[in-house]
N, C-alpha and C positions, 0 to 999 in steps of 0.2 A: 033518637035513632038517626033522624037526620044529619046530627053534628057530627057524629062518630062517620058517617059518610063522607060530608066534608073535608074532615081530617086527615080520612084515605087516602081520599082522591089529594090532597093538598103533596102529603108525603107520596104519592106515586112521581106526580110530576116531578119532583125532585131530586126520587130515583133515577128516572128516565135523563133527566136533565146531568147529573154526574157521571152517569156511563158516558153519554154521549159525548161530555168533555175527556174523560180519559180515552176515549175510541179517537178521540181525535190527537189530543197530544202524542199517542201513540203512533199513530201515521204519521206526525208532525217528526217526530224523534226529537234528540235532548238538545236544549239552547245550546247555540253557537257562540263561547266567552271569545271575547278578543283575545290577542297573545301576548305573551309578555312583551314587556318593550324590548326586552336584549333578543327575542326570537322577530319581531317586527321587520319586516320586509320594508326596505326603503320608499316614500311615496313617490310616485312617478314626479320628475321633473316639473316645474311649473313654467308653462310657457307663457313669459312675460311679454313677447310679442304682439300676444293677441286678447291681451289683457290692455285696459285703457291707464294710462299712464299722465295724471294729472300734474300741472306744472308745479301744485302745492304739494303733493306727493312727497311721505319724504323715502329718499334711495332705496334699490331691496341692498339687503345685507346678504354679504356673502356667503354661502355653504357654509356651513360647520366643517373645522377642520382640525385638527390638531392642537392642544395649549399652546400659546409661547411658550418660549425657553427664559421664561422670567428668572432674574436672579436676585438675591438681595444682598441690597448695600446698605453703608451706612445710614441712607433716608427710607429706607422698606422696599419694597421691590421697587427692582427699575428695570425697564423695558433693555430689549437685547439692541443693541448698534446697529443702525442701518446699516444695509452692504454697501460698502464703499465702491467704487469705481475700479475694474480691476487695472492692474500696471502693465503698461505694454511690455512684448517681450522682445528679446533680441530683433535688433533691425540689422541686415544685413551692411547699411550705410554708415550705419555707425562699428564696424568691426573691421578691421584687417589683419592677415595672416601672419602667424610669429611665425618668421623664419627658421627655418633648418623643424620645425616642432608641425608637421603636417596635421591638420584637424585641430590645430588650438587657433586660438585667435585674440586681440588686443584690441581693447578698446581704442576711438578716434573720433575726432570733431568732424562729422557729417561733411561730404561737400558743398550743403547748403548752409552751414554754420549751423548745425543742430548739435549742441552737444549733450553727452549721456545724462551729466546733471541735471537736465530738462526733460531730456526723453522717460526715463524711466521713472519720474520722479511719481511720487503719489498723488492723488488729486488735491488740491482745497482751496478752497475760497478764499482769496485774499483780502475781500469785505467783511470776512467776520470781525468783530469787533471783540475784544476782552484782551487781557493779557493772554501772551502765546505761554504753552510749555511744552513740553519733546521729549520723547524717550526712546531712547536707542537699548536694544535690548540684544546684547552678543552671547557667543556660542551656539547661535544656531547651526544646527546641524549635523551635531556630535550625538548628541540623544534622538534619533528620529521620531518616538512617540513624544517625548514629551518638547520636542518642536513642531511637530505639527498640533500637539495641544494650544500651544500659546497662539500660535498663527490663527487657531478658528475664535479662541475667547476672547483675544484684543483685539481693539478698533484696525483701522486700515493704516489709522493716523502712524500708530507705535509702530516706528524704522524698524529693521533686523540688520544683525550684523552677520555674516555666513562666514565660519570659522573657511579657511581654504584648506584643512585636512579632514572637512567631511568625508564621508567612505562613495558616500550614493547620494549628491545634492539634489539630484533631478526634479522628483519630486516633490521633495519642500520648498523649492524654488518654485514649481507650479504653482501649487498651493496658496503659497505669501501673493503669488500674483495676483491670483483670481481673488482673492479676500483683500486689494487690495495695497498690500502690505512693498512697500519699498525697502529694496535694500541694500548694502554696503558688502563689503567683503573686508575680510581683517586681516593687517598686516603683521605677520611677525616681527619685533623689530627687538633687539639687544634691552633686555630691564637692565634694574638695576642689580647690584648684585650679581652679576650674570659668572660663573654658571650654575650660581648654585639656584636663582631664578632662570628656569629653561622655556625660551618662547616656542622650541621644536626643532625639526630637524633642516627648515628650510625659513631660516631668517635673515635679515638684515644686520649685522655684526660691526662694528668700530675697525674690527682688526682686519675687515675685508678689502679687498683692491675694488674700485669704482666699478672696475667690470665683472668681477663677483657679485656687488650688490643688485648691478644690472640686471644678471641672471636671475636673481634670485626673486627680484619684482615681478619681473616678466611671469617666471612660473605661477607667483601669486594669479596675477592680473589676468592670467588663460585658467586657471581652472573653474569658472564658471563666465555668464556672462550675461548682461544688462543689468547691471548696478549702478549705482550714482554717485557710489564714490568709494574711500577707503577708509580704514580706522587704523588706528595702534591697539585698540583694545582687543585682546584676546587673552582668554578665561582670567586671571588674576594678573597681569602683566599689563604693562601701559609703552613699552619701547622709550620708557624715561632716557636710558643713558646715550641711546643710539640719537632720540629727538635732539640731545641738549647739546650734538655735535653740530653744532651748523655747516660743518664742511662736508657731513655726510649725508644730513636731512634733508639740507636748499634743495640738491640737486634731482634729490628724488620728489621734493613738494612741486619743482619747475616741470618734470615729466608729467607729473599728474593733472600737473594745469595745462598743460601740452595736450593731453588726454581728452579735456572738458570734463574730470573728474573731480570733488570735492575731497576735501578731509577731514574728518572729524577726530579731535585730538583727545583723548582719553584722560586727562593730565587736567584738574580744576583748576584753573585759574594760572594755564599757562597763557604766552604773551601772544596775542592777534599773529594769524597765521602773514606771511609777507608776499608769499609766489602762489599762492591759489584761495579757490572758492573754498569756506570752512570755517569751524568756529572749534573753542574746547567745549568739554562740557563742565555743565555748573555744578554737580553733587552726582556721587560715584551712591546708588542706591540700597545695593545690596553688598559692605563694605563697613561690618560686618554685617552675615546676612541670619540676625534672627530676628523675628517677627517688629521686636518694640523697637531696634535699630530702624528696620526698611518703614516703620512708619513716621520715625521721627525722620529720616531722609526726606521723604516724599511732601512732608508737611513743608519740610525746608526749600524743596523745589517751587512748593508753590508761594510760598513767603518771595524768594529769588522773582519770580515772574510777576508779580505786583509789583514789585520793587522797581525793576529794570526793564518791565513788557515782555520779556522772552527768556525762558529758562530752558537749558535741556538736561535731561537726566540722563545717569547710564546704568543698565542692570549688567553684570557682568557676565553670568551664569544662567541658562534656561532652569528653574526649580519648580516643582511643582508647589512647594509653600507658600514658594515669592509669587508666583505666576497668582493665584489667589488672592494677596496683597491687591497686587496690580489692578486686577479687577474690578475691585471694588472701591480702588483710586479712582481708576478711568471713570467710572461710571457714577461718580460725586460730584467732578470737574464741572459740568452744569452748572448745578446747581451753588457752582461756589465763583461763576462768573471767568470761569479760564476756559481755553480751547488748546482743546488738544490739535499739535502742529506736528506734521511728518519734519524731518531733520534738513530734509533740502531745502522748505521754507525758513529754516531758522538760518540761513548759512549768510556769510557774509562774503564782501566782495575785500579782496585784497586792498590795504591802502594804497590810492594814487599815490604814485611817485613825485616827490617834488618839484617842481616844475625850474627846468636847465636856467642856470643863470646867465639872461641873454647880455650883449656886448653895450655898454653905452652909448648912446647915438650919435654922440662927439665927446673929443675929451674938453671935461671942464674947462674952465680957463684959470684955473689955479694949477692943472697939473703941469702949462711951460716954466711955471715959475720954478715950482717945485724942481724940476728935473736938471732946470738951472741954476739950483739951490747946491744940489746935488754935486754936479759936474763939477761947481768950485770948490768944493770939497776936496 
């Protein structure tokens, strides 16, 4: 009888003891779960101020932010391009007013000798070491999307060429600047073939008078401004027949060096410019432009720039294919030991002139004989 007591009482306490846990959990109410992580309320800033900061310590890491814009190339992903240095824009010291044409303006060598080939040029380091290569990329400005494509995916390095029958340059020109990008303007100039090849409605022509062609630069040269120089390329034409006139070309290469303008000749492997800053280029890129051509070009540009230290390429046409291509070019060039050079570093200086052939400081003393050789005669 005693045990059965015991047992009682054992099972009461332990009555008494689970009410009292549920009487309590019930005023308690139901656990508090954390929240998901995507509801998660940001934690308050950590103020590293006031936190001790050891000299072996290593750096705090930045905020979390956004992925790169990683893309892949032919080695697996490669990091996006630092941003280049942007290009300064029009200075007013380097421009003077085209006559009779209110609101345009012509490029001019600075009164302090600044000229635009220097002013506007893109940045770079002339201590980099490797073999250079260069790519002038024309028709900008004809396509506005897919020229402001190319401007934000290539380097600062890759020139632009600015077609002069843009509709609305403005802001593509912005754009190239802030991203670095230097550029040229392209000149219309007579192909071959001409007219059944048409450079437009405002070219440089064989059959023009000097002062038709005058005007006709001028127009180019005012529709935009701070560029570093000109081209013959525009869209599939190169101004072969007008170039190969030396009576009609000098005169306009002499202006442009007048200018402190460069030239970049469109034409592989024509002959060192004579009257200004400029070079040709080495391999027409996209010429023809399907995918296994522009890669055998680009391979050949960089074969060109080991060979010789400096190559520069031309893309003819903004494409969205080619622009792809390119990409994945520029972004190899590392690692295969070339740097990428904007076009005003590749330029060359005109050859010095021969040097006058000065008078002899006396005449020998064989020429009285001579002359009295002569006279008996």
């Amino acid at each position: 009888m005693r045990g059965w007591r015991a047992l009682g009482l054992t099972w009461a306490v332990v009555l008494v003891g689970l009410a009292g846990g549920a009487g309590a959990l019930q005023w308690l109410g139901p656990p508090k779960l954390p929240p998901h992580p995507s509801a998660a309320a940001p934690p308050p800033a950590r103020r590293l101020a006031a936190l001790p900061h050891p000299a072996s310590a290593p750096p705090a890491h930045p905020a979390p932010g956004p992925a790169p814009n990683v893309r892949a190339g032919p080695r697996g992903p490669q990091p996006p391009p630092a941003a280049a240095a942007a290009v300064a824009g029009p200075m007013p010291s380097l421009l003077t007013p085209l006559r009779g044409h209110p609101g345009r303006f012509l490029p001019r060598i600075g009164p302090d000798g600044t000229a635009p080939m220097t002013a506007y040029a893109a940045a770079f380091n002339p201590a980099e070491r490797g073999p250079r290569v260069g790519l002038l990329l024309a028709g900008v400005g004809l396509d506005r999307a897919a020229s402001l494509a190319a401007i934000a995916a290539l380097p600062g390095a890759v020139s632009l060429a600015i077609s002069p029958y843009a509709a609305q340059p403005g802001p593509i020109l912005k754009a190239a600047r802030a991203a670095g990008h230097e550029f040229l303007i392209s000149l219309p100039m007579e192909p071959s073939r001409y007219p059944l090849n048409d450079p437009g409605p405002e070219a440089l022509l064989t059959g023009n008078t000097s002062r038709q062609n005058r005007a006709v630069l001028d127009w180019v040269l005012s529709r935009v401004q701070g560029y570093v120089g000109v081209t013959g390329a525009l869209g599939l034409t190169s101004g072969s027949r007008f170039a190969a006139d030396g009576e009609d070309f000098h005169p306009i290469l002499r202006r442009l060096a007048a200018m402190g303008l460069l030239y970049l000749d469109p034409r592989p492997g024509a002959a060192r410019l004579q009257a200004a800053w400029g070079r040709a280029v080495d391999v027409v890129i996209d010429r023809p432009a399907d995918p296994a051509s522009i890669a055998a070009a680009l391979a050949r540009l960089d074969r060109l720039a080991r060979q010789r230290g400096s190559a520069l390429g031309l893309v003819q046409a903004v494409r969205p294919r080619t622009l792809a291509l390119l990409e994945a070019w520029v972004h190899g060039l590392a690692a295969k030991g070339l740097v990428l050079t904007p076009a005003s570093a590749l330029a060359l200086p005109p050859p010095a002139p021969p040097p006058a052939a000065s008078p002899p400081a006396g005449p020998p003393a064989v020429l009285p004989a001579l002359q009295g050789a002569s006279a008996a005669k």
